[in-house]
C-alpha positions as CSV (number, residue, x, y, z in Angstrom):
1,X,-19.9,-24.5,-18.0
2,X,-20.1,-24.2,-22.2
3,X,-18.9,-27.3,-24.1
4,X,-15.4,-27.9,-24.4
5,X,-14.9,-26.9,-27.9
6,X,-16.0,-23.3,-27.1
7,X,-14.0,-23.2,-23.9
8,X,-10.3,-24.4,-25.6
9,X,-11.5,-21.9,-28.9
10,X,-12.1,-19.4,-26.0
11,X,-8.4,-19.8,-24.4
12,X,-6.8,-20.5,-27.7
13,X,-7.7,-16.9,-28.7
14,X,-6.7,-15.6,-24.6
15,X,-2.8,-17.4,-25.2
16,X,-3.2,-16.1,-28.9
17,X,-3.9,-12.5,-27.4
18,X,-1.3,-12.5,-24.9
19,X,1.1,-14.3,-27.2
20,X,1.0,-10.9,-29.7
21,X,1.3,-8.5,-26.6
22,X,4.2,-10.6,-25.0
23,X,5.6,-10.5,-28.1
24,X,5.3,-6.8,-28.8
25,X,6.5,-5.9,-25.2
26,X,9.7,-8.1,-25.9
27,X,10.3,-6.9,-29.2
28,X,9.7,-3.2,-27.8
29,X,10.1,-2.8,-24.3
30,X,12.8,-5.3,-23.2
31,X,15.4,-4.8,-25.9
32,X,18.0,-3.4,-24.4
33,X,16.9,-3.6,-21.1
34,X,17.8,-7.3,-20.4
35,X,20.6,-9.6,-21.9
36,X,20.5,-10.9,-25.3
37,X,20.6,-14.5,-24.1
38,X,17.2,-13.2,-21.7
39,X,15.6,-12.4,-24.5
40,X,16.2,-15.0,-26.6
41,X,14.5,-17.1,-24.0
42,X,11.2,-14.6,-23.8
43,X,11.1,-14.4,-27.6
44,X,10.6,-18.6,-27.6
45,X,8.3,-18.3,-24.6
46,X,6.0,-16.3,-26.8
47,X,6.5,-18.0,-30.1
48,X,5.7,-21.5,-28.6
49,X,2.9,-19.3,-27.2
50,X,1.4,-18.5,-30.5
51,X,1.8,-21.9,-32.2
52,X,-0.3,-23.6,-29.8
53,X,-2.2,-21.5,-29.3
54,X,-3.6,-21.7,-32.9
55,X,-3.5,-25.5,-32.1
56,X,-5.6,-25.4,-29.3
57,X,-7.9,-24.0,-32.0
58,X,-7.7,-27.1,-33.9
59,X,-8.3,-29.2,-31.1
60,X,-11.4,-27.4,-30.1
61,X,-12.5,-28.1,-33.9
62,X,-11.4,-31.5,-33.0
63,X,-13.6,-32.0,-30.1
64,X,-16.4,-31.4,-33.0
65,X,-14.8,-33.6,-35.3
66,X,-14.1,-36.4,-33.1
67,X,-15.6,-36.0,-29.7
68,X,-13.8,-38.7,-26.9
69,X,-11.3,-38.6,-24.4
70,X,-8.3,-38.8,-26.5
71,X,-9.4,-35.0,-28.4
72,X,-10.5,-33.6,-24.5
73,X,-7.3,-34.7,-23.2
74,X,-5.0,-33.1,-26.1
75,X,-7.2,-29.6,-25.2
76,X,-6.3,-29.7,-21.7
77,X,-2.9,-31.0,-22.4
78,X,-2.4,-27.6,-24.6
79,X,-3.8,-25.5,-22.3
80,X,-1.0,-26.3,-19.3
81,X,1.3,-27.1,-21.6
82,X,1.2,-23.4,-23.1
83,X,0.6,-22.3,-19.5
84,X,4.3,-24.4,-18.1
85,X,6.3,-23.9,-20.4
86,X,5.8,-20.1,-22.2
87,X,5.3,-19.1,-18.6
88,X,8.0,-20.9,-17.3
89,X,10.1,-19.1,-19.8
90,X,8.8,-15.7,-19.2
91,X,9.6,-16.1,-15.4
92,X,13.1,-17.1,-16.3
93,X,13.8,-14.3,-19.2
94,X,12.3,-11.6,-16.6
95,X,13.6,-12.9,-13.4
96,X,16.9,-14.2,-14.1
97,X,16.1,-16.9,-11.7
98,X,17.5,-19.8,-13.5
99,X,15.3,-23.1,-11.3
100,X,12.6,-22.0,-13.6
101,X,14.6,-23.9,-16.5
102,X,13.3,-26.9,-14.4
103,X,10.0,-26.4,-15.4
104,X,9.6,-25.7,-18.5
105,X,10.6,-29.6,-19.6
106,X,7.0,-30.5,-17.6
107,X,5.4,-27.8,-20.0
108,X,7.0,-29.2,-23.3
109,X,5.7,-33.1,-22.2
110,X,2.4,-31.8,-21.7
111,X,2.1,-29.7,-25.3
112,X,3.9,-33.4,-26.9
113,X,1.1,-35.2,-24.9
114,X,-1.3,-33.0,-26.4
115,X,-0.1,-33.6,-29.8
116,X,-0.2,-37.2,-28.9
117,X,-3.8,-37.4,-27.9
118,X,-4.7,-35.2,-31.0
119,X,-3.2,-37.7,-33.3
120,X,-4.9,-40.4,-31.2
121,X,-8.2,-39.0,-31.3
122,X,-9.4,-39.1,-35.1
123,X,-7.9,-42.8,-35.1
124,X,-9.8,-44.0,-32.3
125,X,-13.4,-42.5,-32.9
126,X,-15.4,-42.2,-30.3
127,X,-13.7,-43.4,-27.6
């Protein structure tokens, strides 16, 4: 299994990725073809997408910078986050099925628990 900070740089750059193409395909192939308000809701799917993905970046520099639990946690903590709540949202834009709303509030406590740990782990040290 290769370190941690190679494996959240690795899936930083996989959400980034898919972040641009799910962007693209809603900009391109879904206008028009579902409702505004269905859109709306894929276009913030893949925007939250792309901002953490760049800051699962930082917390694989982090994991450098201050290796611990704390910087670990707020990698993994990304990771589902981006996973819950962009995909989540890219259920609910595509599927219309609305229960998927549910879900995404589990994926936005994860990315805020991320952010949490990655303030955490630079103040701790080495924990």
């Amino acid at each position: 299994m290769p370190a941690l900070d190679r494996m959240f740089f690795a899936l930083g750059s996989l959400f980034g990725l898919l972040g641009v193409a799910a962007g693209a395909f809603g900009a391109h192939a879904l206008k028009g073809r579902i409702a505004p308000e269905s859109l709306a809701v894929f276009e913030t799917a893949s925007r939250y997408q792309l901002m953490h993905a760049l800051v699962l970046l930082a917390a694989a520099w982090a994991c450098v910078q201050y290796p611990g639990a704390w910087t670990r946690a707020a990698g993994w903590f990304f990771a589902a986050g981006i996973a819950i709540f962009s995909g989540s949202l890219y259920i609910l834009a595509l599927s219309g099925i609305r229960a998927w709303g549910a879900v995404t509030p589990v994926g936005g406590l994860l990315l805020l628990a991320g952010w949490l740990c990655l303030a955490l782990g630079p103040l701790t040290g080495n924990s």
